[in-house]
Structure formats: C-alpha cells, structure tokens
mmCIF file of the N, C-alpha and C atoms, coordinates in Angstrom:
data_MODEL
# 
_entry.id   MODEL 
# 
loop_
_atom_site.group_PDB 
_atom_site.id 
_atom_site.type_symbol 
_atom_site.label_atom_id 
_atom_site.label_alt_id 
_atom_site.label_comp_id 
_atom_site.label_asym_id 
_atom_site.label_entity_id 
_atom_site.label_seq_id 
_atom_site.pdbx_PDB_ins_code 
_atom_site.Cartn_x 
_atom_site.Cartn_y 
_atom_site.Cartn_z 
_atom_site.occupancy 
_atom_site.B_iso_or_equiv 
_atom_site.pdbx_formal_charge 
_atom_site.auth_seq_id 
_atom_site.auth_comp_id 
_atom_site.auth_asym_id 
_atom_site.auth_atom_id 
_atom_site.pdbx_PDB_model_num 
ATOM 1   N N  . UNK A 1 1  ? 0.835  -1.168 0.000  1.00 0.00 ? 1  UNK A N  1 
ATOM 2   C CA . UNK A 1 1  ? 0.000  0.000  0.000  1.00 0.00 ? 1  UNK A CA 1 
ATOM 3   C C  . UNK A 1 1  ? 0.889  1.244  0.000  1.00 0.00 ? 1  UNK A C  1 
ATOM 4   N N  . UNK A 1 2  ? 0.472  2.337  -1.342 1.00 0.00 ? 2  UNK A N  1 
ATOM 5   C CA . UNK A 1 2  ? 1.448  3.533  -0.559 1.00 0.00 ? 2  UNK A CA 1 
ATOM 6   C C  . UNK A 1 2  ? 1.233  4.204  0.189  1.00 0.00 ? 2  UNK A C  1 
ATOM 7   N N  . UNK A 1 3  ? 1.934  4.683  0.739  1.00 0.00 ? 3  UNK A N  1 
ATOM 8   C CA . UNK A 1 3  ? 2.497  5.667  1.891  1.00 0.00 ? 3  UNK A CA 1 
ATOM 9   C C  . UNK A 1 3  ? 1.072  7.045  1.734  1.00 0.00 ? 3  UNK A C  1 
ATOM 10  N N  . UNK A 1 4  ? 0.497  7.479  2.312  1.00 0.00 ? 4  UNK A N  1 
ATOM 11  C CA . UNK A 1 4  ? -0.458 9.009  2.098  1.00 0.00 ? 4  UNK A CA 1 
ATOM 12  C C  . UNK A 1 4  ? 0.122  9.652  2.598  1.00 0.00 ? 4  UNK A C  1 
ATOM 13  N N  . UNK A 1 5  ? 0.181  11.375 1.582  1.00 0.00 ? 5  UNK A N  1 
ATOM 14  C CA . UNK A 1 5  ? 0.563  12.209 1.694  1.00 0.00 ? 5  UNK A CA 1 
ATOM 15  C C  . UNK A 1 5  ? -0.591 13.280 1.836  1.00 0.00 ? 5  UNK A C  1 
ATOM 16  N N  . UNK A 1 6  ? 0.243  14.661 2.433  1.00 0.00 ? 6  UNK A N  1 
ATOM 17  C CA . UNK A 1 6  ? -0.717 15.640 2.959  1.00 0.00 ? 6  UNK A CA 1 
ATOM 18  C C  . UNK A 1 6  ? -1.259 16.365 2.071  1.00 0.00 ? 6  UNK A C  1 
ATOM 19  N N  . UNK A 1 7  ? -2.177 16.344 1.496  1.00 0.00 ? 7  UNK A N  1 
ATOM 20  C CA . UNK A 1 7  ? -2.667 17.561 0.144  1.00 0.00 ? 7  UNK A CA 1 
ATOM 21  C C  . UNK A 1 7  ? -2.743 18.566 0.832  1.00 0.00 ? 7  UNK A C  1 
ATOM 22  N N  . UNK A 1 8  ? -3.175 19.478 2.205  1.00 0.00 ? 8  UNK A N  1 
ATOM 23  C CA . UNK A 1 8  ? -3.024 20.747 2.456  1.00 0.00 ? 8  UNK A CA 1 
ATOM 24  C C  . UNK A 1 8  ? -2.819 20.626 3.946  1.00 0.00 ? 8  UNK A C  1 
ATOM 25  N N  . UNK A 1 9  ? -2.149 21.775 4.199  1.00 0.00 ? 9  UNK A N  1 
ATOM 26  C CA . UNK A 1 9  ? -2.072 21.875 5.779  1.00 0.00 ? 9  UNK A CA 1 
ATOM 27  C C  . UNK A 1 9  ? -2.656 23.303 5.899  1.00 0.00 ? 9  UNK A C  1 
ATOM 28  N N  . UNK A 1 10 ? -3.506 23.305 7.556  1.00 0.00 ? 10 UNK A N  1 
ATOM 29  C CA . UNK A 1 10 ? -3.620 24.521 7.768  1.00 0.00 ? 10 UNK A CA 1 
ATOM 30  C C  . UNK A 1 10 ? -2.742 25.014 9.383  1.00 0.00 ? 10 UNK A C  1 
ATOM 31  N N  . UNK A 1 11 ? -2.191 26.095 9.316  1.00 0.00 ? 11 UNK A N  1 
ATOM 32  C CA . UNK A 1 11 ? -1.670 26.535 10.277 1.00 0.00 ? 11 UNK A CA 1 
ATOM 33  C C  . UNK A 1 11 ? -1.970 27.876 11.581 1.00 0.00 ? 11 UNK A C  1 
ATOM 34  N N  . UNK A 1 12 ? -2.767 27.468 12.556 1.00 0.00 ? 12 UNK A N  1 
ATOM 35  C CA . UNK A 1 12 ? -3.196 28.915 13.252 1.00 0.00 ? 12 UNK A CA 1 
ATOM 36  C C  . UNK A 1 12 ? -1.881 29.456 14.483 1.00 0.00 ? 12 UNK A C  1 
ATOM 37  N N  . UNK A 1 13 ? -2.001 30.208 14.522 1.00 0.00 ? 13 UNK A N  1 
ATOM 38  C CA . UNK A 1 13 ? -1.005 30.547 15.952 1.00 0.00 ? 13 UNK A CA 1 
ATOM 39  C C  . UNK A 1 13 ? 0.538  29.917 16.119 1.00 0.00 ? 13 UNK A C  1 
ATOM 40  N N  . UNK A 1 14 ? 1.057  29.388 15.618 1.00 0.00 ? 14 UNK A N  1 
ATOM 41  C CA . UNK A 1 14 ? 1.912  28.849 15.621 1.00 0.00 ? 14 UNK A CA 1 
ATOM 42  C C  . UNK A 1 14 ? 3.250  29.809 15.310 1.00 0.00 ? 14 UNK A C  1 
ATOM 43  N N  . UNK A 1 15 ? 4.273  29.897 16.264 1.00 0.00 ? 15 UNK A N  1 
ATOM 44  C CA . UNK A 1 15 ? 4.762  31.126 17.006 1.00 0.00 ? 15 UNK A CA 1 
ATOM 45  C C  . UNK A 1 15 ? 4.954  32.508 15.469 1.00 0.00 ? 15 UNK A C  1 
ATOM 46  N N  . UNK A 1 16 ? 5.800  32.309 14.638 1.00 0.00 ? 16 UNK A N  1 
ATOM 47  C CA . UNK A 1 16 ? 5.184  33.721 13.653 1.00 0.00 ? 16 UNK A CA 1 
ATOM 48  C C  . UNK A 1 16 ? 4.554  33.436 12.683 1.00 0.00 ? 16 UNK A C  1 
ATOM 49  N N  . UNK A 1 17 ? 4.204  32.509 12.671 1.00 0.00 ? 17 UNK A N  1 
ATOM 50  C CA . UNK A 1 17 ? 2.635  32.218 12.071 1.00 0.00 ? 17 UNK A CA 1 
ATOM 51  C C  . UNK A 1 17 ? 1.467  32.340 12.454 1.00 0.00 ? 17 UNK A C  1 
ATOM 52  N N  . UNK A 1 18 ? 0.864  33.213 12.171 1.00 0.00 ? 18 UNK A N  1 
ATOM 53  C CA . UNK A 1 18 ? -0.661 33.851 12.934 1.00 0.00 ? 18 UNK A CA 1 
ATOM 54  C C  . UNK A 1 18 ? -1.778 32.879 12.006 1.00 0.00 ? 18 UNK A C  1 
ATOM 55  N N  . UNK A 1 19 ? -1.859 32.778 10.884 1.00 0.00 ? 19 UNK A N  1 
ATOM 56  C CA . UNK A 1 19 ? -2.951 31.983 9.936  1.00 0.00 ? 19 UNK A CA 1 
ATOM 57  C C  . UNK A 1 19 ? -2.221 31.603 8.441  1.00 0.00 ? 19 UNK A C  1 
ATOM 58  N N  . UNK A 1 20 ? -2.154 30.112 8.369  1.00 0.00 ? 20 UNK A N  1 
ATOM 59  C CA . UNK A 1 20 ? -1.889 30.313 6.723  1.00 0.00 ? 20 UNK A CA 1 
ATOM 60  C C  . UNK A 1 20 ? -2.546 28.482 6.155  1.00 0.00 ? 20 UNK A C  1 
ATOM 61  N N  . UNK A 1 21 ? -3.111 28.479 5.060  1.00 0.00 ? 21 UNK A N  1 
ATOM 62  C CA . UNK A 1 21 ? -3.324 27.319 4.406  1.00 0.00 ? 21 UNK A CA 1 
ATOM 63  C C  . UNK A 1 21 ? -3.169 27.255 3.482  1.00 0.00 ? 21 UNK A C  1 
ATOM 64  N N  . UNK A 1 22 ? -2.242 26.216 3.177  1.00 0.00 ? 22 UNK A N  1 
ATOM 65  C CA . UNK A 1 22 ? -1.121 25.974 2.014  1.00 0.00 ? 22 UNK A CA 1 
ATOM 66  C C  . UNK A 1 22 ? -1.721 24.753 1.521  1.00 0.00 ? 22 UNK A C  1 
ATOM 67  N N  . UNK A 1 23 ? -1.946 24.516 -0.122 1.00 0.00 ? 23 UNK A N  1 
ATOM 68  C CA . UNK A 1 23 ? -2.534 23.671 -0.749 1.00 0.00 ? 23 UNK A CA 1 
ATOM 69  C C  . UNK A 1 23 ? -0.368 22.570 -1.282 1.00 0.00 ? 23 UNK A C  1 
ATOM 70  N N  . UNK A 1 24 ? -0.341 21.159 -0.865 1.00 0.00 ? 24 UNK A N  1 
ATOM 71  C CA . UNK A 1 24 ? 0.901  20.972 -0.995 1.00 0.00 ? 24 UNK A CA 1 
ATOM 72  C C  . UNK A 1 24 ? 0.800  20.067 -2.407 1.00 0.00 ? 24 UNK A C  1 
ATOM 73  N N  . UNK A 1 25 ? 1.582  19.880 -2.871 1.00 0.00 ? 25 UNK A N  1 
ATOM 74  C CA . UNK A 1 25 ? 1.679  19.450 -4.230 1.00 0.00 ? 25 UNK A CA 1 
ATOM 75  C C  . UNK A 1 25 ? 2.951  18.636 -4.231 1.00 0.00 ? 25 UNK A C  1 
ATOM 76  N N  . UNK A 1 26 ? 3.404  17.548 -5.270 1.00 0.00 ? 26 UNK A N  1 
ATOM 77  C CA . UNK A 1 26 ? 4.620  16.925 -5.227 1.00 0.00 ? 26 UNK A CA 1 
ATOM 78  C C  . UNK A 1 26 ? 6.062  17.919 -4.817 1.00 0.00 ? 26 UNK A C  1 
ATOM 79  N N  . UNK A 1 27 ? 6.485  19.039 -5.637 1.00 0.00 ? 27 UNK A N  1 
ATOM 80  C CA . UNK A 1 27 ? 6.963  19.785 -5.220 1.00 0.00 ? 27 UNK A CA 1 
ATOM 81  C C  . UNK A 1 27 ? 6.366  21.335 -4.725 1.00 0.00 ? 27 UNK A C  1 
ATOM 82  N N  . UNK A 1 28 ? 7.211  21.668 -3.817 1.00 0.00 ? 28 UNK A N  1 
ATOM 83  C CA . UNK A 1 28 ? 6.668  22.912 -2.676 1.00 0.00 ? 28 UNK A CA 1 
ATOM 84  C C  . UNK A 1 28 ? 8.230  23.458 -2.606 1.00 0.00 ? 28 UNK A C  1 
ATOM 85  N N  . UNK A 1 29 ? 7.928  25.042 -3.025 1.00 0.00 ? 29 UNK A N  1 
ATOM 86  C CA . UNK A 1 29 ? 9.186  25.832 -2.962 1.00 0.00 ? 29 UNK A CA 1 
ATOM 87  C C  . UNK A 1 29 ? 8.724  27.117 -1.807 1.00 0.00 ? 29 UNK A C  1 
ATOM 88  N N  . UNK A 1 30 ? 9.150  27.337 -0.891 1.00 0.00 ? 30 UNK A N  1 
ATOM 89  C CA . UNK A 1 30 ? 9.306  28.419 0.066  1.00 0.00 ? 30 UNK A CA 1 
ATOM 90  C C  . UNK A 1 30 ? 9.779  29.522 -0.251 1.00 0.00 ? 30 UNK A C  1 
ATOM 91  N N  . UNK A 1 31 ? 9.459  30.839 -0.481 1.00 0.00 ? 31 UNK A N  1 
ATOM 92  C CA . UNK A 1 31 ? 10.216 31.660 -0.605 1.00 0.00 ? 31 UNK A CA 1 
ATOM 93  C C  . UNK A 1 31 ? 9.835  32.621 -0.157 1.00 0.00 ? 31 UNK A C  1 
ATOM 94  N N  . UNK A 1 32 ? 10.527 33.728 1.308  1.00 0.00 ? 32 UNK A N  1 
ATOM 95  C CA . UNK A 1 32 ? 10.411 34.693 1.352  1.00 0.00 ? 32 UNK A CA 1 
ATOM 96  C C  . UNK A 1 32 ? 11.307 35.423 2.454  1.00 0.00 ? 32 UNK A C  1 
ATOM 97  N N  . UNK A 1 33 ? 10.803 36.573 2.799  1.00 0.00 ? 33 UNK A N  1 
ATOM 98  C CA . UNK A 1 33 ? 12.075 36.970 3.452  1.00 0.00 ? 33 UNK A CA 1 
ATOM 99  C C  . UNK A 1 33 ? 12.753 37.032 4.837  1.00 0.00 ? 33 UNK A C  1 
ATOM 100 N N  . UNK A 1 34 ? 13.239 36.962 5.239  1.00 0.00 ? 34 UNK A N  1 
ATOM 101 C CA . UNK A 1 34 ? 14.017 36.596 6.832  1.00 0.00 ? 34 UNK A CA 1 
ATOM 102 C C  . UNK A 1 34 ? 13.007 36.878 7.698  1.00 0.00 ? 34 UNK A C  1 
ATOM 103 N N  . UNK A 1 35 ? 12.548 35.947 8.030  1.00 0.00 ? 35 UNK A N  1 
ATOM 104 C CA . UNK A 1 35 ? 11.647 36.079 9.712  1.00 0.00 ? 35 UNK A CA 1 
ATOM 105 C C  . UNK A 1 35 ? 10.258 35.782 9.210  1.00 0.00 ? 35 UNK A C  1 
ATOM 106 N N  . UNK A 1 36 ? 10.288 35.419 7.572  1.00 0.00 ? 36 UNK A N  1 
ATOM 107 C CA . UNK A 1 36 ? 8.402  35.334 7.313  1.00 0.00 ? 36 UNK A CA 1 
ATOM 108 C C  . UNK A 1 36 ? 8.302  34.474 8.084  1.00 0.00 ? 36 UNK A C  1 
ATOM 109 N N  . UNK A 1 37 ? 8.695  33.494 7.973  1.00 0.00 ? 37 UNK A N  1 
ATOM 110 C CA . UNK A 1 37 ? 7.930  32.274 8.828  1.00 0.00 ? 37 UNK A CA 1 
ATOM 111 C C  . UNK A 1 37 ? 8.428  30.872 8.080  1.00 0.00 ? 37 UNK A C  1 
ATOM 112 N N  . UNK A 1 38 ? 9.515  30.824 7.267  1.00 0.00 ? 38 UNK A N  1 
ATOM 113 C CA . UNK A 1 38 ? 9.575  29.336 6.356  1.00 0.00 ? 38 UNK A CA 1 
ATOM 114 C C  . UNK A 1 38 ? 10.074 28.373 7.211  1.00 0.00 ? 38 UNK A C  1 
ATOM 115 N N  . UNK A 1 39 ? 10.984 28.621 8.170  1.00 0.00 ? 39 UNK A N  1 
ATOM 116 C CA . UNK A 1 39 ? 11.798 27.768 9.346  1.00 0.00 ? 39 UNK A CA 1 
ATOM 117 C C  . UNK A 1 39 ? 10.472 26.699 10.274 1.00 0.00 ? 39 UNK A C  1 
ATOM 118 N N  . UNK A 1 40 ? 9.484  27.723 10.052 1.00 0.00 ? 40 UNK A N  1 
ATOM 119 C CA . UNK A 1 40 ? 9.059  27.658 11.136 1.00 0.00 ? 40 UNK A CA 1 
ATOM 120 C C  . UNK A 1 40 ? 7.975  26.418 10.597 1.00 0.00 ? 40 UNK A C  1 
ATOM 121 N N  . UNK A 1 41 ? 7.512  26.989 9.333  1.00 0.00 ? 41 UNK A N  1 
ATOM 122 C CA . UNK A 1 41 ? 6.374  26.089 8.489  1.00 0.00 ? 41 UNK A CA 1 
ATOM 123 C C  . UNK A 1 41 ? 7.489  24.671 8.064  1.00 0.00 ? 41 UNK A C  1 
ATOM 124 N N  . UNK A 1 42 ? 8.201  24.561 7.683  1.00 0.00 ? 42 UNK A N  1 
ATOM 125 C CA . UNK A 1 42 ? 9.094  23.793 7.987  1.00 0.00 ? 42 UNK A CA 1 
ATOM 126 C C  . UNK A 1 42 ? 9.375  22.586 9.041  1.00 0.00 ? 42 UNK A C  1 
ATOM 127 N N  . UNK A 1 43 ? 8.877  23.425 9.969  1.00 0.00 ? 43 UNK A N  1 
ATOM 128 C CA . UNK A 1 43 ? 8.719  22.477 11.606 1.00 0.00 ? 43 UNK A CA 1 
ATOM 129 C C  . UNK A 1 43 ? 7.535  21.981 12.010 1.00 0.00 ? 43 UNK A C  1 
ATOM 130 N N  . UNK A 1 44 ? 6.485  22.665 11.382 1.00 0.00 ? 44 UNK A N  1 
ATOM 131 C CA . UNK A 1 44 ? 5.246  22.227 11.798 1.00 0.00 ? 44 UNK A CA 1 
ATOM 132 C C  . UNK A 1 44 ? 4.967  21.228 10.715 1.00 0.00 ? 44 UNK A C  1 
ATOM 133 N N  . UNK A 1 45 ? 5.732  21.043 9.559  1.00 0.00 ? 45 UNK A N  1 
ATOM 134 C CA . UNK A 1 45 ? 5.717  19.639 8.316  1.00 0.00 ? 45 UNK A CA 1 
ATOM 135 C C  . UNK A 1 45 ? 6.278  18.406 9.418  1.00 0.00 ? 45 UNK A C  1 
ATOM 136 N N  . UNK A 1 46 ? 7.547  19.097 10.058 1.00 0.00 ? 46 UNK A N  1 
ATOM 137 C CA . UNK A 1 46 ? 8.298  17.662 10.642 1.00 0.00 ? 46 UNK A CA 1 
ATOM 138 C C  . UNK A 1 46 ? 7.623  17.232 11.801 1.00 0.00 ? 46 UNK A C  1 
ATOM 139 N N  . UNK A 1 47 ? 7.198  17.532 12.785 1.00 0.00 ? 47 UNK A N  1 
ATOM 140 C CA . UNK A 1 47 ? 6.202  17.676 13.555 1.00 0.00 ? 47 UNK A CA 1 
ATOM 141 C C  . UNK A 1 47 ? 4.610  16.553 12.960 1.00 0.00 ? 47 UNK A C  1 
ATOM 142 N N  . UNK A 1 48 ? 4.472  17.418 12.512 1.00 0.00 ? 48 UNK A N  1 
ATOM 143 C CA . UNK A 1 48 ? 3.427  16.199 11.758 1.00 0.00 ? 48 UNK A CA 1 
ATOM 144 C C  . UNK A 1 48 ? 3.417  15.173 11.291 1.00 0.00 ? 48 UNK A C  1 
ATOM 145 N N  . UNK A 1 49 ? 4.873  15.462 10.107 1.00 0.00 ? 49 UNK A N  1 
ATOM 146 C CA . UNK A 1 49 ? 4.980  13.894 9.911  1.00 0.00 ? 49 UNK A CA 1 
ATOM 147 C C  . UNK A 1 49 ? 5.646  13.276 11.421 1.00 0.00 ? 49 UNK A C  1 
ATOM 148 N N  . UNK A 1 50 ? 6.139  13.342 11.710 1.00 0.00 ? 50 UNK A N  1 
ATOM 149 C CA . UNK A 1 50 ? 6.909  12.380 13.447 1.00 0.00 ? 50 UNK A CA 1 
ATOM 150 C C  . UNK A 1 50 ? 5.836  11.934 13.826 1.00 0.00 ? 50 UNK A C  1 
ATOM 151 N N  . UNK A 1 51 ? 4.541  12.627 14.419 1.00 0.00 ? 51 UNK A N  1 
ATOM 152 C CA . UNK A 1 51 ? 3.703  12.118 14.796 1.00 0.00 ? 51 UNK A CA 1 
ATOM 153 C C  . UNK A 1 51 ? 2.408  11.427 13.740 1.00 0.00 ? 51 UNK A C  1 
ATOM 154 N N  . UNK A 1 52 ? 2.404  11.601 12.877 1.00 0.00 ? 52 UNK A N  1 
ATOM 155 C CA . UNK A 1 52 ? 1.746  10.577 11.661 1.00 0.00 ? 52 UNK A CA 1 
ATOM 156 C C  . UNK A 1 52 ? 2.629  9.273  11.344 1.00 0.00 ? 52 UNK A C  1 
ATOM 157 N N  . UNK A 1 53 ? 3.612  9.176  12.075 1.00 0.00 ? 53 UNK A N  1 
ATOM 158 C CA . UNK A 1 53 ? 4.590  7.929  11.865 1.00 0.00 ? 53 UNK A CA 1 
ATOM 159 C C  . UNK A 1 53 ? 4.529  7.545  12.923 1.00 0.00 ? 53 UNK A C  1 
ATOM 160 N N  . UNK A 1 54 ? 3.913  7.360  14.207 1.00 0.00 ? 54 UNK A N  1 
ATOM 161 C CA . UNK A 1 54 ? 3.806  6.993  15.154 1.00 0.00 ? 54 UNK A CA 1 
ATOM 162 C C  . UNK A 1 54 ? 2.499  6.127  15.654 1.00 0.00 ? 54 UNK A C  1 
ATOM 163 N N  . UNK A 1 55 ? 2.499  4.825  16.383 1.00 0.00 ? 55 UNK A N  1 
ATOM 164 C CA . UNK A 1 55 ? 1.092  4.248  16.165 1.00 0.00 ? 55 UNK A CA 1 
ATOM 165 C C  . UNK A 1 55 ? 0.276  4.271  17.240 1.00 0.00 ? 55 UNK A C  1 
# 
C-alpha cells in the first residue's frame, strides 16, 4: 500500500505564524524573506509527519 501524503495543511497561531493554508503538491518551494515564517512552516511539516509515523 502507498504511503499518504498531505494535500493541504492549515496553520493557526503557531509562534510567527498567525494563519496560513497551504494547498501541498509533489513539489513545494518556500520563498520569502528573513523572519516570514519558512523555518518555522518547515517544523510544523516535521512535527506532523513524526507524529503521523507513530502508532
């Protein structure tokens, strides 16, 4: 069986992330400028997956 992947995430409050919902696609490019928030959206991917890999 394969593996499921996330078609969108939504993000509230999450420390400089106030609101965002991102539609994800095979590839996903980040781009913007120091302190938007990519580190951070970044962490809340790994985060999710860790705990979606967990039973």
């Amino acid at each position: 069986m394969a593996p499921q992947r996330l078609q969108s995430i939504r993000i509230r409050g999450y420390t400089s992330i106030r609101s965002a919902e991102v539609e994800l696609r095979d590839l996903n490019v980040l781009i913007g400028a120091n302190g938007a928030g990519k580190s951070n959206f970044i962490s809340v991917l790994a985060y999710s997956a860790g705990s979606s890999t967990k039973s």
